[in-house]
C-alpha positions in Angstrom: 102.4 37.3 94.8 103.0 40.0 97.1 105.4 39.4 100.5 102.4 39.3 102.3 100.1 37.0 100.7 103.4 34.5 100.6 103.9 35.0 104.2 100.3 34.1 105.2 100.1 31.2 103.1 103.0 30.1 104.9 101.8 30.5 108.3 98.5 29.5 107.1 99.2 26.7 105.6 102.9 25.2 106.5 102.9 21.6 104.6 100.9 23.0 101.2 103.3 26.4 100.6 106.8 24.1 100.9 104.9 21.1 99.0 105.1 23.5 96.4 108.5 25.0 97.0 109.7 21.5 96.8 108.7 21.0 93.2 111.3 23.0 91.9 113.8 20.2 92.8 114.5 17.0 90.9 113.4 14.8 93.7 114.2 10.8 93.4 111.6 10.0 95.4 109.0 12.4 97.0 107.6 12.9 100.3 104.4 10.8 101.0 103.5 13.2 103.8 105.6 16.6 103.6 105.2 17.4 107.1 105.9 14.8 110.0 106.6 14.8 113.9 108.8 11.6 115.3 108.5 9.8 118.6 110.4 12.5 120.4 107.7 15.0 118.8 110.1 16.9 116.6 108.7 18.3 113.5 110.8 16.7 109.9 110.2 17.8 106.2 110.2 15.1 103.4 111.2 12.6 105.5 110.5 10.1 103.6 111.7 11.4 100.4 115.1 10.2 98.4 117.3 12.9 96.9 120.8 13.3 96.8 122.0 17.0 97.9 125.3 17.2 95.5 123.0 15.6 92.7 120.6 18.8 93.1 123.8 21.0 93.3 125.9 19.9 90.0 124.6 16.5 88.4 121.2 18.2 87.8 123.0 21.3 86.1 125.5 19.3 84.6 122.5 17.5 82.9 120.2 19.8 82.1 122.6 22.1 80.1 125.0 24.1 82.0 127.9 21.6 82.4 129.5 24.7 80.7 128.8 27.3 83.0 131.8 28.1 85.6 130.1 27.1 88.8 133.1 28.1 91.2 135.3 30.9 91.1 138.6 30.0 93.4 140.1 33.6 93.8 143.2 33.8 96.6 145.4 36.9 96.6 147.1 35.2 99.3 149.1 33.2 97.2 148.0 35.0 93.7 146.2 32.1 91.9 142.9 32.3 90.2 140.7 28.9 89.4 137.7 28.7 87.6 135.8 25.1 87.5 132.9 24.8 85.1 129.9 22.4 86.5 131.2 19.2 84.6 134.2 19.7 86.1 133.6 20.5 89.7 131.1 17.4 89.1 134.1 15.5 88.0 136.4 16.6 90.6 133.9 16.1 93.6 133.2 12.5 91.7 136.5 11.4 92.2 136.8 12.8 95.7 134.2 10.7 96.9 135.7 7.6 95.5 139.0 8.4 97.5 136.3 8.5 100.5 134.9 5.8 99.9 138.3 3.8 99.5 138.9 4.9 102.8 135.9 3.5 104.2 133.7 6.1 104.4 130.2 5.4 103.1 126.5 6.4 103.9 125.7 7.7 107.3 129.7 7.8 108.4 130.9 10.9 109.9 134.1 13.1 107.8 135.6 16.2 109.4 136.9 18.7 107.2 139.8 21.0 108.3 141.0 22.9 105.2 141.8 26.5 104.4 139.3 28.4 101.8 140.8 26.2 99.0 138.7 24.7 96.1 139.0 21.4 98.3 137.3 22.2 101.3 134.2 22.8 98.9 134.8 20.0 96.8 135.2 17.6 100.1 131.9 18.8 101.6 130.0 18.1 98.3 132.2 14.7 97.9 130.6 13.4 101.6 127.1 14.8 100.4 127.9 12.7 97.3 127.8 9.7 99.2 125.3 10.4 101.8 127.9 10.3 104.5 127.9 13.7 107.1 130.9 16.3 107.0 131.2 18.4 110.1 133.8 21.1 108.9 136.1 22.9 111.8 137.2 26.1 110.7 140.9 25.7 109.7 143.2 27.0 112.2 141.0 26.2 115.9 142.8 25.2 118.3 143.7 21.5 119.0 141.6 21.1 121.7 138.7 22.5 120.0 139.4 20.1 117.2 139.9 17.2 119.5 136.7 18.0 121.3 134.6 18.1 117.7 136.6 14.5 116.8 135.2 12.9 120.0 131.3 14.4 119.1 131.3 13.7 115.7 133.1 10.1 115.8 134.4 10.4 112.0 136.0 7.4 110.1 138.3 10.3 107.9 139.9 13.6 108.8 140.5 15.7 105.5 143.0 18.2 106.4 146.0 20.6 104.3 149.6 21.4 105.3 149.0 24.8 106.1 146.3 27.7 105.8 147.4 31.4 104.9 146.9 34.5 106.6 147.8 38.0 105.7 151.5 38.0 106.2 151.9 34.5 107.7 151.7 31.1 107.0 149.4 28.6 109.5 150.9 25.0 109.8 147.8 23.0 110.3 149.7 19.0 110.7 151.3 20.0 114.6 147.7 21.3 115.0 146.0 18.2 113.6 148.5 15.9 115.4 147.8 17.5 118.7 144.3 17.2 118.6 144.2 13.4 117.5 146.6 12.6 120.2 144.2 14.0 122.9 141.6 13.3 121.5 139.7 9.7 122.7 137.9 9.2 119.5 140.8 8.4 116.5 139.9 8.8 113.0 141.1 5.8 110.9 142.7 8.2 108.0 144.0 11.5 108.2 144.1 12.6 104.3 146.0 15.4 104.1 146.8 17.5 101.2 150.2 19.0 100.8 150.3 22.9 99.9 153.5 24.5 98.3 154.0 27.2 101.5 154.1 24.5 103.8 155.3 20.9 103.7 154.1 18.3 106.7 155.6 15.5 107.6 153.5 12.7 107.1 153.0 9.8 110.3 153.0 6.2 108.9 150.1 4.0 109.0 147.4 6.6 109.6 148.4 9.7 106.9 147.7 9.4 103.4 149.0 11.9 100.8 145.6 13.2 99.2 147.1 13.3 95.5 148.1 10.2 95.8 144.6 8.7 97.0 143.3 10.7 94.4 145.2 8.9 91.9 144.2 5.9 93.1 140.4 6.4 93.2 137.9 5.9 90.7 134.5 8.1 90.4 131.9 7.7 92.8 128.0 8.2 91.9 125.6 9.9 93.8 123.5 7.7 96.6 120.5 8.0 97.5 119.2 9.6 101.1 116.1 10.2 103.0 114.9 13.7 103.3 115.3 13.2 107.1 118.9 11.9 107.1 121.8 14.3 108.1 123.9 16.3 105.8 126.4 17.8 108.2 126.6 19.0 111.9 128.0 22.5 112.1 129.5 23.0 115.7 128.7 26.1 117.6 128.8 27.2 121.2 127.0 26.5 124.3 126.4 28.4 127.5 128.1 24.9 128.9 131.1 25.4 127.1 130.8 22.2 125.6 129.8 23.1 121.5 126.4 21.7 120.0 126.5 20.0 116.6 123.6 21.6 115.0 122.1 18.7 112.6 121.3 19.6 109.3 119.1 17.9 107.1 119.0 16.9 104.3 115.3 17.5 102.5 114.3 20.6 104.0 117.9 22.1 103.4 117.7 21.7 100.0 114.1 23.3 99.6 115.4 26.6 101.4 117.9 27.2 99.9 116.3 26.5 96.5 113.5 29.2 97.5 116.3 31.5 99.7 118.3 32.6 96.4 115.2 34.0 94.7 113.2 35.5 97.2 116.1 36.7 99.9 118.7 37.3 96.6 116.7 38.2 93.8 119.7 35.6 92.4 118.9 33.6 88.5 120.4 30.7 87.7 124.1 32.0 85.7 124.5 35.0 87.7 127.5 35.3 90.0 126.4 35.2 94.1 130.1 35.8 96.3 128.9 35.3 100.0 132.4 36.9 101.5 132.8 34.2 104.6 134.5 31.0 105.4 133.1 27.8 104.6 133.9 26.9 108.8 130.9 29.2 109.5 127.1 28.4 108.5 127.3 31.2 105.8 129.7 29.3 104.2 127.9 26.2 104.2 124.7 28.1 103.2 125.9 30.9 100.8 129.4 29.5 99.3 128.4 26.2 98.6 124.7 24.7 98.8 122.7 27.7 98.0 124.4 29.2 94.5 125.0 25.8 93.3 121.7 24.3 93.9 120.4 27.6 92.2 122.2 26.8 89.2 124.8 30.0 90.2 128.2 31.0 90.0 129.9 31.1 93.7 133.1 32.8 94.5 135.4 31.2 96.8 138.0 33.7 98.3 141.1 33.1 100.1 141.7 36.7 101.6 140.6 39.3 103.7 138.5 42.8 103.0 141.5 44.4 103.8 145.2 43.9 103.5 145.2 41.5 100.9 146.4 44.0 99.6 144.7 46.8 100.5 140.9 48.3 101.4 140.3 48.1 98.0 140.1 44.2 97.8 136.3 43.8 97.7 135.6 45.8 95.3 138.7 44.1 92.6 136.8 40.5 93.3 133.8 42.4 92.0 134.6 43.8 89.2 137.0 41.3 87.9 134.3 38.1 88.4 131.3 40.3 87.6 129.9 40.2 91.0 125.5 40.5 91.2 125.2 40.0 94.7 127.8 40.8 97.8 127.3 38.9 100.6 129.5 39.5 104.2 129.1 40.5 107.7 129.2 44.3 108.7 132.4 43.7 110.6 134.5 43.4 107.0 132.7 46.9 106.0 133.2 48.4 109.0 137.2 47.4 108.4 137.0 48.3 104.8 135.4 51.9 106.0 138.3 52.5 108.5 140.7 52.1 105.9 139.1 53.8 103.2 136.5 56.1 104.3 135.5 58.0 101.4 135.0 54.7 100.0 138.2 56.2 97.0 139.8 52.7 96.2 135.9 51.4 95.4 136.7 54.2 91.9 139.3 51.9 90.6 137.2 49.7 89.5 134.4 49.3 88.1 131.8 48.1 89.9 128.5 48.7 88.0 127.7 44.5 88.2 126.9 44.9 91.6 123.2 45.2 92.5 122.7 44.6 96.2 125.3 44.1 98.9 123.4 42.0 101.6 124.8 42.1 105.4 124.4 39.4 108.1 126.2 37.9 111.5 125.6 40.5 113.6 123.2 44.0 113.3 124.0 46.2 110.9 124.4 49.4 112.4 123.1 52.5 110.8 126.4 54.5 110.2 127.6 51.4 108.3 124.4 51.3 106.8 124.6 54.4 105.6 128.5 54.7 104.8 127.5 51.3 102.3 124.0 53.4 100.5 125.7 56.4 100.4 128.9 55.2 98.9 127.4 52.7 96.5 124.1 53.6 95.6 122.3 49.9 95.5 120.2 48.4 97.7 121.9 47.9 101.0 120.0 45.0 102.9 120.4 43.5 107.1 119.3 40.0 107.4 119.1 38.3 110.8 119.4 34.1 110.8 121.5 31.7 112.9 123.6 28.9 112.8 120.8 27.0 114.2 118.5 28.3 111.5 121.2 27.9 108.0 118.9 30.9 106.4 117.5 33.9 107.6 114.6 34.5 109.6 114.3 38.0 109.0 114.6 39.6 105.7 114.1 42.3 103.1 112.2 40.0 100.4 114.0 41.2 98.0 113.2 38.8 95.1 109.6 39.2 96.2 108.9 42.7 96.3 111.2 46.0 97.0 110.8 46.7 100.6 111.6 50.0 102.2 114.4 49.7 104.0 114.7 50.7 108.1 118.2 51.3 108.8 118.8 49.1 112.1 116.3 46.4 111.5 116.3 43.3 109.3 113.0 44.2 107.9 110.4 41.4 108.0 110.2 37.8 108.5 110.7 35.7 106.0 107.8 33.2 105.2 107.9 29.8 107.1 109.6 31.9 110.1 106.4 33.1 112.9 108.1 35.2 114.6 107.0 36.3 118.2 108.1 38.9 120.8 107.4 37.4 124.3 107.6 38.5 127.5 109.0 36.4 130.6 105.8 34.6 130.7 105.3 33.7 127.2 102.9 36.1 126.6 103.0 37.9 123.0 103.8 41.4 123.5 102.6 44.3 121.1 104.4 46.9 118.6 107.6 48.4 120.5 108.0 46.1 123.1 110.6 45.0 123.7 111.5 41.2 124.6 112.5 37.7 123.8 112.0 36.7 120.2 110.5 33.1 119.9 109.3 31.4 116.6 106.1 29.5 116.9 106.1 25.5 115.6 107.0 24.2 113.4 110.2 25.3 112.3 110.4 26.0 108.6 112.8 23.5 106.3 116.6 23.3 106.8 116.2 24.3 110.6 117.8 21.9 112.9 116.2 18.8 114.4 118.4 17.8 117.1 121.7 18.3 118.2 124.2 15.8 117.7 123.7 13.0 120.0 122.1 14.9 122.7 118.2 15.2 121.5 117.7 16.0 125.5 120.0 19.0 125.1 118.3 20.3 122.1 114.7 20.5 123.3 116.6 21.8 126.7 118.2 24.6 124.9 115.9 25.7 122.1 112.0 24.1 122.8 111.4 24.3 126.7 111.6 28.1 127.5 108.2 28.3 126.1 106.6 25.2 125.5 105.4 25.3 121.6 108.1 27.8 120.6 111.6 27.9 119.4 113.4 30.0 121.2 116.1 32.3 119.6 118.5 33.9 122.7 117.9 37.1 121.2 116.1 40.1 122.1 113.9 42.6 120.2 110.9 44.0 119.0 108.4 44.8 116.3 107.6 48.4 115.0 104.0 49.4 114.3 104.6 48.6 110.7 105.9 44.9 111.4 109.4 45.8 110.9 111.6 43.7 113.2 114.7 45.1 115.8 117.0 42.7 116.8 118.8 44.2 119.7 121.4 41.2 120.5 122.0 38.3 122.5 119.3 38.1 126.1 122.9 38.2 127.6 123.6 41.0 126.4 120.7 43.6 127.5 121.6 45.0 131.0 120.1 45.7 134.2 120.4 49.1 135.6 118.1 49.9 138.3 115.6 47.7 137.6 115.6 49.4 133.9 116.4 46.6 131.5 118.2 48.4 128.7 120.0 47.2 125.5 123.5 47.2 125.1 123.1 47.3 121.0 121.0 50.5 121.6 123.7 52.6 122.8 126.3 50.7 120.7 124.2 52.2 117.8 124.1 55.6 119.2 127.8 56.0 119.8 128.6 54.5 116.5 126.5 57.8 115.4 129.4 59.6 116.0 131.3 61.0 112.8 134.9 60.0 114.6 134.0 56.3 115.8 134.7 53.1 113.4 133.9 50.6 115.4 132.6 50.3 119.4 130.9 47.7 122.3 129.2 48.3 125.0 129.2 45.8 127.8 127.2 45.7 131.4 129.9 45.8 134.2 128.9 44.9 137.3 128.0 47.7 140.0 127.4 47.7 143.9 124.7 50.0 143.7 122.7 49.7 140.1 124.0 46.1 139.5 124.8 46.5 136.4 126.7 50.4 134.5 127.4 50.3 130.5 130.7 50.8 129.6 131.8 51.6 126.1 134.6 50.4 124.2 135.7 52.8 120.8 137.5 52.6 118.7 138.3 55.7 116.2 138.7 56.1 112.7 142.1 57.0 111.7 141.2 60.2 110.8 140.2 61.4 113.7 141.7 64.7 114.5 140.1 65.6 117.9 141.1 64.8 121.5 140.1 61.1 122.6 139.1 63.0 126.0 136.9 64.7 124.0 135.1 62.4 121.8 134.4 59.8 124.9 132.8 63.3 126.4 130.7 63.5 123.5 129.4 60.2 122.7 128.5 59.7 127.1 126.6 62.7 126.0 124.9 61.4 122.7 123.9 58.3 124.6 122.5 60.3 127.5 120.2 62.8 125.4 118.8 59.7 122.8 118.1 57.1 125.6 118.1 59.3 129.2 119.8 59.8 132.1 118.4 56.5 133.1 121.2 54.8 130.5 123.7 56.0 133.2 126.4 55.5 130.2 129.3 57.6 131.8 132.4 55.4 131.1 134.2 54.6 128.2 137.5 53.5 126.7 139.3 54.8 123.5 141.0 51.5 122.4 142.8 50.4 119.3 141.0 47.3 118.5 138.3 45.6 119.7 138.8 41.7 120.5 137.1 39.5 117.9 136.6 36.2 116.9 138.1 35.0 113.2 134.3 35.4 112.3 134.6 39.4 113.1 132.6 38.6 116.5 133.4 40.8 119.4 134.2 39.1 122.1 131.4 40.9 124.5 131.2 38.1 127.4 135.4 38.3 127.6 135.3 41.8 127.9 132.5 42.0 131.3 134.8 39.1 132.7 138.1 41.5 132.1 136.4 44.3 133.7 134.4 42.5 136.4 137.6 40.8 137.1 135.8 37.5 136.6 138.2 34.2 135.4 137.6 33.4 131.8 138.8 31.1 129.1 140.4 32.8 126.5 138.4 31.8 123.4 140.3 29.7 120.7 138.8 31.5 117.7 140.2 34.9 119.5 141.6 36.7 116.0 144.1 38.7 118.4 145.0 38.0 121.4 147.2 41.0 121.5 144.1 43.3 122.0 142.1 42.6 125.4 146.3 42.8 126.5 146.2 46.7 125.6 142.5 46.8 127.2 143.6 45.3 130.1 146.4 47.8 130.5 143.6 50.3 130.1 141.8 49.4 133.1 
């Protein structure tokens, strides 16, 4: 079936094309009725089917002949060990870590929070809590206490996993002071804090509420797999609000499973014993998606990896995990190419190794701009393909269907949308606007499987946030458009396109002209407030390290690029030479920071800042 015929019959006909979908899982139950709306008229999948998510995702496999296979790859050049589980014994291993759950209370329904470093356990403990049907909610190891504190008093759970330390480049993280903070401000109290002693770091242990996790290990038997509705929660991934306050995105668990069943053929072109390495953090919804449920479910093998692109040791890291582990599929956001191109950019320490395994590198977290695009297709010759999805989403929206068909690829845009996702540009109004126009992107109801269904406690908040700007939609936050050949732009956040003049122009447009430039790595543009036009660009660029020309010069020369591509209208005459952009751990920049900094407007300095050390320099810049 061509992409197109599979798109319309999923548009067409919602319930019939994932009723089929769904039969490539060994359901317990199935769905009387695939396609259902509750009392609150929010759309579920399966709901009234019984499956068990870790079941699909290694007692299936384990059964059916590949409890032999090496399901996870552990690789951490951080501390210089190497781990390889086969599927019986990742099975075994998450087995037992849902007994120690469950002797700690936690059963079906119950809430676990999971603050671990990219260690074999943070995987295991996620599967462990699918296991028994109760709902992880995993913090990214190393937030601040007060962002842990706030996720404690949402999610309410029984059990805080946690690890003496995580490891960064040249520094070890203590996590317990972090941990301990957090619980003693926060109002909610977990009963158990299991915590799981690393060799870099020891933590002292506080009586009556610690537990050493070898030592409940050791006293735990096996746990089986329990039964859940296709409708009941599998975890709540926290993300932020325009309130400040985060939203728990709600997973579930029936549709999950189906998309990411269908996502690894048609999004990877992955087969079941092929090795898929999705290069992210198991804190972020890729990690969730692309680490753990997706390559297991598949039947793959998923590389876990405790280091960075660069550094760790050098720019040459990537490519080592590759070749060593056989990589088919690469995985990451553009940010860790961008970082691995600054280093290295004739792409030399990529010819140490060899690399021929690799058949796509896939990009996704933010746009991938063209110079990285092409740095990556003319470096590596393979397919190099942008998808655009959201933690809200778990899978992409937009695609190049690459296990469907070979698509031609439009440097800038993430190609099509996949099927399930109708995707609509609308203007102010709601009305559907035509090929190149520019606006807000919507996607029309229902939502396809593993979308959320609610935030966490707050259903009010959730049709608030995502189903009342235009009654019958979804609506995204970000901004874009269509091509005449149904090729879709996404040109950032709403927030983020600017007013100048009355002429509403996108900041990711001139980010991806000045990025153009042969002597710029990496660059932002932000809207800065202005008397007259209320709102001037204002670039941010950073330069690669080769750069031999003036930094006078260069600014002069990209101002100019962005003025002959987009107009005098851009009025684009300011920009900064800096030696780092600020980012979030996830290799975000830190956009709304920076137009606070410049406006002089008070801000919060963000707890998953990576650096705090750079909007310092920018602000002795200004």
């Amino acid at each position: 079936m061509t992409y197109k015929e599979e798109y319309r019959a999923s548009i067409d006909d919602p319930a019939g094309f994932w009723a089929d979908k769904a039969r490539d899982l060994d359901w317990f139950k199935p769905a009387s009725e695939v396609l259902t709306q509750d009392e609150q008229g929010i759309h579920h999948w399966f709901a009234d089917a019984e499956l068990n998510t870790c079941y699909l995702a290694l007692d299936f496999h384990v059964n059916n002949g590949r409890a032999q296979q090496t399901a996870l790859i552990y690789d951490s050049p951080v501390t210089g060990q190497q781990k390889k589980y086969s599927y019986r014994e990742l099975r075994d291993a998450v087995a037992l870590c849902a007994g120690m759950l469950s002797n700690h209370g936690v059963g079906k329904g119950d809430r676990v929070v999971i603050y671990l470093p990219m260690i074999p356990e943070a995987l295991i403990s996620m599967l462990a809590c699918a296991r028994l049907g109760a709902v992880h909610s995993v913090v990214f190891g190393g937030f601040a206490p007060l962002e842990l504190a706030v996720r404690l008093n949402d999610a309410t759970p029984k059990v805080l996993l946690t690890a003496s330390c995580g490891i960064e480049v040249n520094r070890v993280v203590e996590y317990k002071p972090i941990v301990d903070s957090a619980i003693d401000m926060a109002q909610h109290k977990p009963a158990s804090c299991i915590l799981l002693q690393r060799p870099q770091a020891q933590a002292e242990m506080k009586n009556g509420r610690d537990v050493d996790w070898q030592q409940a290990l050791e006293a735990a038997a096996p746990a089986d797999c329990v039964p859940v509705k296709g409708s009941d929660p599998l975890y709540i991934l926290y993300t932020s609000g325009t309130t400040g306050k985060p939203k728990g995105v709600v997973r579930d668990n029936g549709g999950h499973a189906v998309a990411m069943k269908y996502s690894m053929t048609a999004i990877y072109d992955m087969q079941p014993g092929e090795v898929f390495w999705a290069a992210s953090d198991v804190g972020w919804v890729v990690g969730h998606s692309y680490i753990v449920y997706g390559p297991l479910i598949h039947g793959c093998t998923t590389v876990l990896y405790e280091g960075k692109p660069i550094m760790t040791p050098d720019a040459g890291a990537f490519w080592r995990v590759i070749s060593e582990h056989r990589v088919k599929a690469l995985f990451t956001a553009p940010t860790a190419f961008r970082a691995i191109k600054k280093e290295d950019p004739q792409a030399e320490l990529a010819r140490q190794y060899d690399i021929s395994c690799l058949q796509t590198i896939f990009a996704a977290g933010e746009r991938l701009d063209p110079p990285t695009y092409e740095w990556l297709a003319d470096s590596f010759h393979v397919p190099v393909l942008d998808h655009w999805w959201q933690t809200e989403t778990g899978w992409s929206i937009a695609a190049n269907m690459h296990g469907l068909e070979s698509m031609p690829v439009k440097p800038g845009s993430s190609t099509v949308p996949v099927p399930g996702f109708n995707v609509q540009i609308l203007d102010d109004s709601g009305r559907q606007l035509g090929a190149n126009e520019q606006g807000f992107i919507a996607i029309k109801l229902p939502l396809p499987p593993s979308c959320l269904t609610t935030i966490w406690g707050d259903v009010e908040r959730f049709k608030s946030n995502y189903l009342e700007t235009y009654p019958g939609y979804f609506s995204t936050g970000d901004g874009g458009y269509f091509d005449e050949d149904g090729y879709l732009f996404i040109m950032g956040r709403v927030d983020d396109v600017i007013n100048v003049a009355g002429h509403r122009l996108s900041t990711g447009e001139m980010e991806e002209i000045v990025g153009k430039h042969p002597m710029v790595a990496e660059c932002a543009v932000i809207g800065r407030r202005d008397e007259l036009k209320g709102q001037l660009p204002m670039g941010f660029v950073v330069l690669k390290n080769s750069a031999g020309a003036k930094p006078e010069q260069i600014v002069d020369e990209v101002i100019a690029m962005v003025r002959q591509d987009i107009g005098a209208v851009a009025a684009f005459k300011q920009a900064l030479v800096v030696a780092r952009l600020p980012k979030t751990r996830s290799g975000k920049i830190l956009r709304k920071t920076l137009r606070a900094i410049v406006d002089g407007d008070e801000y919060l300095l963000p707890s998953t800042i990576e650096d705090p050390a750079a909007l310092d320099e920018i602000k002795a810049l200004l």
